[in-house]
C-alpha positions in Angstrom: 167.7 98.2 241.9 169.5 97.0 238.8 171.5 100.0 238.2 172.0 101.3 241.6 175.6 101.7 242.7 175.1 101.2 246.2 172.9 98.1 245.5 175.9 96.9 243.5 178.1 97.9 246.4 175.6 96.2 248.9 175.9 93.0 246.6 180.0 93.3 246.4 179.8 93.4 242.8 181.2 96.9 242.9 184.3 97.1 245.4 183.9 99.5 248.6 186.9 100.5 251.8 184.0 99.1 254.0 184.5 100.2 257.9 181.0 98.4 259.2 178.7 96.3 258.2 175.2 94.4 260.0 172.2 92.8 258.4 170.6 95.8 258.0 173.4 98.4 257.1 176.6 99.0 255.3 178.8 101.6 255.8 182.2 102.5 253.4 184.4 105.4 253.0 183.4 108.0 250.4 185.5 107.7 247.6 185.4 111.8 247.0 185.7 112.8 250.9 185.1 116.2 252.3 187.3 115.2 254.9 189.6 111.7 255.2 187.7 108.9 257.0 184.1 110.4 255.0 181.6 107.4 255.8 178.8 106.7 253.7 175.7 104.6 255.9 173.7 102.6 253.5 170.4 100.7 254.1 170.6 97.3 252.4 167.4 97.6 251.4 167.1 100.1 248.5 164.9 103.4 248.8 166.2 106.7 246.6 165.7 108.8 249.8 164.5 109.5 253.3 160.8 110.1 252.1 161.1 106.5 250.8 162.8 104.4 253.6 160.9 102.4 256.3 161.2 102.9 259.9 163.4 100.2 260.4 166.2 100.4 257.9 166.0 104.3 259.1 166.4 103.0 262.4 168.9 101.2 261.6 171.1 103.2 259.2 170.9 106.0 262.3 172.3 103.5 264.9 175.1 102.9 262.4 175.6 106.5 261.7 176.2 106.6 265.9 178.9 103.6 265.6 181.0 105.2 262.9 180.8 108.9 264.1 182.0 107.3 267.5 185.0 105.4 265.4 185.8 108.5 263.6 186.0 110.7 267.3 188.2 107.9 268.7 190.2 106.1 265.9 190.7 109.5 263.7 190.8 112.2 266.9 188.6 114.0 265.1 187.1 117.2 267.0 183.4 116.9 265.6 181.2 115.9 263.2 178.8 116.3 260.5 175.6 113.6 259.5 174.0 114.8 256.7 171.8 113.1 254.0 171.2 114.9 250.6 167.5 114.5 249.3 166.8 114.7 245.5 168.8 116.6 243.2 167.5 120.2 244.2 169.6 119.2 247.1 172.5 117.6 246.0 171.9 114.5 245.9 174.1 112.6 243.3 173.5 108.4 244.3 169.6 108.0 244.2 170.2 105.1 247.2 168.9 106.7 250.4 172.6 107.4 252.6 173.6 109.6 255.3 177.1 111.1 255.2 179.3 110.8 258.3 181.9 113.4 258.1 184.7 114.2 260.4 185.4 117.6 261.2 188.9 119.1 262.5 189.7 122.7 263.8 190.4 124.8 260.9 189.6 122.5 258.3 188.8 125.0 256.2 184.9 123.7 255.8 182.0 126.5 256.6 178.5 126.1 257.8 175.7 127.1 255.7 174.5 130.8 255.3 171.6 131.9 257.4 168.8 133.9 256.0 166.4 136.0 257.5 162.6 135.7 256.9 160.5 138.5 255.0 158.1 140.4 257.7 155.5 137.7 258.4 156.8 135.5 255.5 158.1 133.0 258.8 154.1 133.1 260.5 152.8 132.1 257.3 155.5 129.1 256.4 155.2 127.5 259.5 151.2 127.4 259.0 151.9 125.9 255.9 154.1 123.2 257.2 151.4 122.8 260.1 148.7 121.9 257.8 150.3 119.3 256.1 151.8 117.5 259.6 
């Protein structure tokens, strides 16, 4: 895509911290991290989101998200994780280039895990049926 930043990245005419790269995947530190050593994982093929990709780049941009979370564990002794991928902007997505987020996670980081809800009486019943009927 002409004006995508990532495809820009992808063709080095944008400069990236790159930590990985394959045929199929590029992967470069964030450059507003949640947390030092924040990965971004990067089909080379553009799509704006998960609903868009093919199998194989999300194959791919998975297997890649597994290489840098183990790098981040070992080379940054980090004591978790997070992979997350932001879809449309309703969700926060800012970069319309599909990407999952690798993001390391230390005790008492100072992050916090999204709020649960609970469900309206029945409201959960009649969700689900909805979701079953489109699948």
């Amino acid at each position: 895509m002409e004006n995508c930043i990532f495809c820009k990245i992808i063709k080095k005419e944008i400069p990236s911290i790159k930590v990985y790269e394959d045929k199929e995947t590029l992967a470069f530190l964030d450059i507003n991290p949640i947390n030092y050593g924040h990965i971004l994982v990067v089909p080379k093929i553009h799509s704006e989101n998960l609903l868009g990709m093919k199998e194989k780049d999300m194959n791919a941009v998975i297997k890649t998200a597994q290489k840098t979370a183990n790098a981040i564990m070992k080379g940054l002794k980090a004591d978790g994780f997070n992979i997350g991928m932001n879809n449309y902007h309703a969700a926060g997505q800012v970069v319309m280039h599909s990407h999952l987020h690798v993001i390391p996670r230390f005790k008492n980081d100072g992050l916090r895990h999204w709020p649960g809800k609970k469900y309206p009486e029945n409201s959960d019943k009649e969700t689900a049926e909805k979701l079953r009927k489109i699948l």
